[in-house]
C-alpha positions in Angstrom: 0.0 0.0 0.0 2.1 3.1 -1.2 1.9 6.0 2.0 1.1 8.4 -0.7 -2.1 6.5 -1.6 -3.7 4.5 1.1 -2.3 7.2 3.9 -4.8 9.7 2.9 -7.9 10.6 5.6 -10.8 8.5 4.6 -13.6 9.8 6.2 -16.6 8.0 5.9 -20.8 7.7 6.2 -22.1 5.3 8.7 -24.5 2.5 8.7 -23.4 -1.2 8.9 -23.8 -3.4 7.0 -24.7 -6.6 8.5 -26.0 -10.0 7.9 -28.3 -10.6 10.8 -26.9 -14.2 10.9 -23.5 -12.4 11.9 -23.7 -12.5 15.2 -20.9 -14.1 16.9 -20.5 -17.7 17.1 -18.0 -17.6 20.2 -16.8 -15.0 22.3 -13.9 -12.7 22.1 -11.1 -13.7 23.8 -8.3 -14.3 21.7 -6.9 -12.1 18.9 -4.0 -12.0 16.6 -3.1 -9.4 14.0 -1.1 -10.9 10.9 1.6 -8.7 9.7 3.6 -9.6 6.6 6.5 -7.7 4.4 4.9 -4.6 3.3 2.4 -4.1 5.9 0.9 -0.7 7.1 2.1 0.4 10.3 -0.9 2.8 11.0 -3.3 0.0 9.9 -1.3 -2.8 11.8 -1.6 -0.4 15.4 -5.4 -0.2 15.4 -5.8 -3.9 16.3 -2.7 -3.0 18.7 -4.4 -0.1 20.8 -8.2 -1.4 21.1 -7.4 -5.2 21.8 -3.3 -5.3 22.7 -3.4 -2.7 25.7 -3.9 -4.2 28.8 -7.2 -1.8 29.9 -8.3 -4.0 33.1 -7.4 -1.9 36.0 -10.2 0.0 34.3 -12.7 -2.6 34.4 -12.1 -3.1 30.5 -12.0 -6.9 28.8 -8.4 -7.6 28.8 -7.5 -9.8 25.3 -5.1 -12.4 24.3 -3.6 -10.5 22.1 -0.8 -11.8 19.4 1.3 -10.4 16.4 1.8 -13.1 14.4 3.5 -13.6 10.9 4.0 -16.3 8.1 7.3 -16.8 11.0 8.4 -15.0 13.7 10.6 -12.3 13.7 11.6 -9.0 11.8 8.7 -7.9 8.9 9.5 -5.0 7.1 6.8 -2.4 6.8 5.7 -0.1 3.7 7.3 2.6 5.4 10.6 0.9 5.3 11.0 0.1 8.7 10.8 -3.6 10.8 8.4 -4.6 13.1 9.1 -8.0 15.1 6.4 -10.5 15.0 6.9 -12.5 18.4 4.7 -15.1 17.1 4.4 -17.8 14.1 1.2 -18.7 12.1 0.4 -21.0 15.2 -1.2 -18.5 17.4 -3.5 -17.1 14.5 -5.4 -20.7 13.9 -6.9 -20.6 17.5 -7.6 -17.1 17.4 -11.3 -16.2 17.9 -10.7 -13.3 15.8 -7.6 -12.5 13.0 -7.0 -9.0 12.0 -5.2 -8.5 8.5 -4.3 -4.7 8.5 -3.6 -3.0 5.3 -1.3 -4.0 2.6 0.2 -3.6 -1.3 -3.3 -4.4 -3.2 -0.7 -6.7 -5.2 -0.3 -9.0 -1.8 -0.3 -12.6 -2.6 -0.8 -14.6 0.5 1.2 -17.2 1.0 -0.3 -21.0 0.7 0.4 -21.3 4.7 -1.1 -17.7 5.2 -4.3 -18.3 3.2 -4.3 -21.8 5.3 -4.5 -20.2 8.2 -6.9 -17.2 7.5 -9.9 -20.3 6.4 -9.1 -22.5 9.5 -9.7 -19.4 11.9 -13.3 -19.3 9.9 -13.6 -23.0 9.8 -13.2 -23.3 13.7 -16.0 -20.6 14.1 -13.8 -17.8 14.6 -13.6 -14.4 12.8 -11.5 -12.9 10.3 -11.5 -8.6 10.0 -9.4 -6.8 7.1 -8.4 -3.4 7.2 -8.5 -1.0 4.3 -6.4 -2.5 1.4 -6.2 -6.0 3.4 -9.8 -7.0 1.6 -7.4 -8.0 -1.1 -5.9 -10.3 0.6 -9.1 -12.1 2.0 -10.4 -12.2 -1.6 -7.2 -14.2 -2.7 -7.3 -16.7 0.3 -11.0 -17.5 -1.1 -13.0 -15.6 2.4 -14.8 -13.5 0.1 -16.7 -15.3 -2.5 -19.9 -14.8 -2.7 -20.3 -12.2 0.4 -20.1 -8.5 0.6 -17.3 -6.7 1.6 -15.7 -2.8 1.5 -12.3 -1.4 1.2 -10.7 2.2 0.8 -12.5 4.0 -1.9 -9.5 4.8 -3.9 -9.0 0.9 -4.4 -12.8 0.2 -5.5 -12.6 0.0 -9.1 -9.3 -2.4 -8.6 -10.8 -4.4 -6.7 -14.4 -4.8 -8.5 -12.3 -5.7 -11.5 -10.4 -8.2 -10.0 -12.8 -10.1 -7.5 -16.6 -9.8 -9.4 -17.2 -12.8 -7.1 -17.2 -10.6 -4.6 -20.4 -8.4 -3.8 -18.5 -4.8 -3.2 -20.4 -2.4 -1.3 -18.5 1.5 -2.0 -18.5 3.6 -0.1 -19.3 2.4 3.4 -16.9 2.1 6.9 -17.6 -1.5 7.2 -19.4 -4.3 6.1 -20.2 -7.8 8.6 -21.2 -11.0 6.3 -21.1 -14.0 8.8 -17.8 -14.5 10.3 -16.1 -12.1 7.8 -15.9 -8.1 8.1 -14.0 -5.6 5.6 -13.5 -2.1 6.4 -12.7 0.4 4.6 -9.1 3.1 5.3 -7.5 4.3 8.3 -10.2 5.3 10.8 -12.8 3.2 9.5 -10.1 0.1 10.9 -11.2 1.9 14.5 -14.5 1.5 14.0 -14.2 -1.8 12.4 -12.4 -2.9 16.2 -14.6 -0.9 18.6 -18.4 -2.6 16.6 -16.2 -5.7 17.6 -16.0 -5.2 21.5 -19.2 -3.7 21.4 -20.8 -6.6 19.8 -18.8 -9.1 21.8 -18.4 -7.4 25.1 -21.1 -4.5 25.4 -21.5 -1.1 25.1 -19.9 0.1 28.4 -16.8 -1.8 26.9 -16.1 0.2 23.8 -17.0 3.7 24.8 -14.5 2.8 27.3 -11.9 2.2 25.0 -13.3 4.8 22.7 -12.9 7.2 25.7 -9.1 5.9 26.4 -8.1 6.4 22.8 -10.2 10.0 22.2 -12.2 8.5 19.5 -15.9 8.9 18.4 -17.7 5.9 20.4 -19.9 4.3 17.9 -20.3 5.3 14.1 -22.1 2.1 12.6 -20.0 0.2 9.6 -22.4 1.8 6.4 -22.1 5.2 6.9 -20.8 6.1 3.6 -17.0 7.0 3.7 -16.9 10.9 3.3 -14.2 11.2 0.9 -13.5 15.0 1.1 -15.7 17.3 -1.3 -14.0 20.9 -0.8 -15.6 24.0 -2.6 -13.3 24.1 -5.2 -12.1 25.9 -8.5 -13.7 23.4 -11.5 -11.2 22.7 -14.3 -13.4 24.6 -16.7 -12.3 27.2 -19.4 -14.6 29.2 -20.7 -17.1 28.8 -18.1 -14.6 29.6 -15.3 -16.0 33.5 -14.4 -19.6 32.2 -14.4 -18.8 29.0 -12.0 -17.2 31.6 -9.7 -20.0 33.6 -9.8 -22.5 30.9 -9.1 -20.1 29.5 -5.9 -20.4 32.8 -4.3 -24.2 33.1 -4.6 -25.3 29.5 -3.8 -28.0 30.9 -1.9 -29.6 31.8 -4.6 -31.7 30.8 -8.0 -28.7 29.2 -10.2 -31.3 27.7 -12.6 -29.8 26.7 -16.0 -31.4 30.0 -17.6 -29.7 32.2 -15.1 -26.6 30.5 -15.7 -26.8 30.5 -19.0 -27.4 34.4 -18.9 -24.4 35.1 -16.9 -22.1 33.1 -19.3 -23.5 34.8 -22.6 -24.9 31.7 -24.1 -28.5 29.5 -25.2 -29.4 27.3 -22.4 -28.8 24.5 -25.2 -24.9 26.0 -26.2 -24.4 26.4 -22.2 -25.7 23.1 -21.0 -23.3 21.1 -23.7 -20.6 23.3 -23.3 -20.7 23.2 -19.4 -20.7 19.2 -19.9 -18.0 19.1 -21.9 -16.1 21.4 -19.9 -16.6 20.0 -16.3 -17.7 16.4 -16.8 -21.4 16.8 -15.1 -24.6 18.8 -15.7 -25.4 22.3 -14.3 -28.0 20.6 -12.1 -25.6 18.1 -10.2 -22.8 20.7 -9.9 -25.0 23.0 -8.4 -26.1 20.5 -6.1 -22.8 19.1 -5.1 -21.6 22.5 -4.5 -24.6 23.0 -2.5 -24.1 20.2 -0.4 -20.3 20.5 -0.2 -20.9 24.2 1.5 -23.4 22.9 3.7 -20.6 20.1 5.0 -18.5 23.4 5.8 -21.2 25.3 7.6 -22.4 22.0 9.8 -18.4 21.6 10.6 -17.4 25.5 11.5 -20.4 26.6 13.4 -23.8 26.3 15.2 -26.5 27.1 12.7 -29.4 25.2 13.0 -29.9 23.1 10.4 -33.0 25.1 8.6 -30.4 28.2 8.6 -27.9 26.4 6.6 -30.3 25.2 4.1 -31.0 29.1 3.3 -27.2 29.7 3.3 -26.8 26.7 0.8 -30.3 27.4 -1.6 -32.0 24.4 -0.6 -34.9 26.4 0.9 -36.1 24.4 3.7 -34.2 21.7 6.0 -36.1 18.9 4.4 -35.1 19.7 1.1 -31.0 19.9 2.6 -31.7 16.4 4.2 -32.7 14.8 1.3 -30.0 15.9 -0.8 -27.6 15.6 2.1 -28.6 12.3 2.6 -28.4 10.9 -1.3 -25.3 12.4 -1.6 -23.6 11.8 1.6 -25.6 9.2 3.2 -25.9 10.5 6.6 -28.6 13.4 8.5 -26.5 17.0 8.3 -26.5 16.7 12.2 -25.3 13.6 12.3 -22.3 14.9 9.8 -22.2 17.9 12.8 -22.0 15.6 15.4 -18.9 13.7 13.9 -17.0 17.1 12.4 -18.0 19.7 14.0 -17.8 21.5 16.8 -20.2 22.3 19.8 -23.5 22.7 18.5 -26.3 24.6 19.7 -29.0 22.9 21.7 -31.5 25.0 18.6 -29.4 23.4 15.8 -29.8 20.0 17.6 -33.3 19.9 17.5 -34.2 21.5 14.1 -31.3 18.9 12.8 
């Protein structure tokens, strides 16, 4: 997984998805965390801090935590540097849950590896990938035939080379049985604490949620907000008139208008603004709206009808709607994860 890719923030929407026959066969006890030349660190230290730090003086499950790897000792990282893996393959086959934290989307598991990955599932444990480690799950044969996730920058890659596999974009994390995907960096987080919670409780996780100064509880399909900045469009001609509109988004930025400021038909515009930024004047405007409304939930208190006047949707319903096709998640829900303190008025109306 290069750092220049797979190290980006992925910040995702929420709402699992989960087969309801995915509850847990067995409890969670025992974990191990495969690592394996190229491996992620950042990805590799999620399983570390929820399950490998010793919480119980706190009154929080203690684990039997393990790094493991095809054999033990030094495992150089993608980053360059080694990580010693105390433990051989031998420790993951009676895990109750194996972690496979990110790696190269071109990792090929060895024969042992993908061994030991299906007996973990065949002796009714789990298996949980992180990010880019979906791909390695789909070669060792865990993935056939269920639904899974994994970054959004490695989608089409892996839709092309798994359509065995039912992918579901866009999402934090997906449970099918005794299999879960999720998709990068944070998502790995909530991936771990949906574990404990479903394993050990509530009172467990926020625990460890509160130890590690992370959100509590953001469920696995809440689509991944990959970040949609108000930004110059590479357009040419139309450049002046998509300035214009992004500064008066509060307003009627019908295609006629539009069309009016840039000097055009409504017919030359249309196909010339297509041509020049890839969408229609409808979706633009819409994404724009939506994208300024992400930045008013996340820098201030407005309730939620206000910023729907501020972004020309005209009422809150019509912001939720379009909020929620486009982002899959409530505008205060969005507040709640990015922004700041809201007020108790924004709460309610949201």
């Amino acid at each position: 997984m290069p750092p220049s890719v797979d190290f980006l923030p992925s910040f995702a929407h929420t709402a699992a998805v989960t087969d309801p026959s995915a509850l847990p066969r067995r409890g969670l006890r025992s974990v191990a965390v495969l690592i394996d030349d190229g491996v992620a660190p950042f990805e590799f230290a999620i399983p570390c801090e929820v399950f490998g730090v010793d919480r119980s003086a706190q009154g929080l499950p203690a684990f039997d935590f393990a790094v493991c790897a095809p054999w033990p000792g030094p495992v150089r990282t993608s980053l360059g540097f080694d990580i010693v893996a105390p433990h051989g393959l031998e420790r993951v086959r009676g895990a109750d849950l194996l972690v496979v934290p990110a790696f190269r989307t071109s990792y090929q598991p060895s024969p042992e590896v993908v061994s030991a990955m299906r007996e973990v599932v065949e002796g009714g444990g789990r298996v949980a990938s992180m990010c880019s480690g979906a791909f390695a799950l789909a070669r060792a044969g865990l993935l056939e035939g269920r639904r899974a996730t994994t970054h959004w920058f490695h989608a089409e890659e892996f839709r092309a080379a798994f359509p065995e596999v039912h992918l579901v974009p866009d999402v934090l994390y997906v449970e099918d049985g005794p299999v879960l995907t999720s998709a990068g960096t944070a998502a790995g987080i909530d991936l771990c604490l949906h574990l404990v919670r479903q394993t050990h409780g509530a009172a467990a996780a926020n625990g460890i949620a509160r130890r590690m100064v992370v959100p509590p509880h953001r469920d696995g399909g809440q689509a991944q907000f990959i970040e949609t900045p108000i930004r110059a469009t590479p357009a040419q001609t139309l450049a002046g008139t998509l300035e214009w509109a992004t500064a008066r988004l509060d307003q009627d930025l019908s295609v006629s208008r539009l069309a009016k400021h840039a000097a055009m038909s409504q017919r030359t515009f249309a196909r010339r603004f297509r041509a020049e930024t890839g969408t229609t004047p409808h979706h633009w405007v819409l994404a724009q709206r939506v994208a300024l409304a992400e930045r008013l939930l996340e820098e201030g208190a407005l309730g939620v009808e206000e910023v729907a006047f501020r972004c020309g949707f005209g009422s809150a319903t019509m912001l939720r709607h379009h909020f929620g096709r486009m982002r899959s998640t409530t505008p205060t829900a969005y507040r709640r994860l990015f922004g700041g303190t809201a007020s108790a008025d924004a709460e309610r109306v949201g």
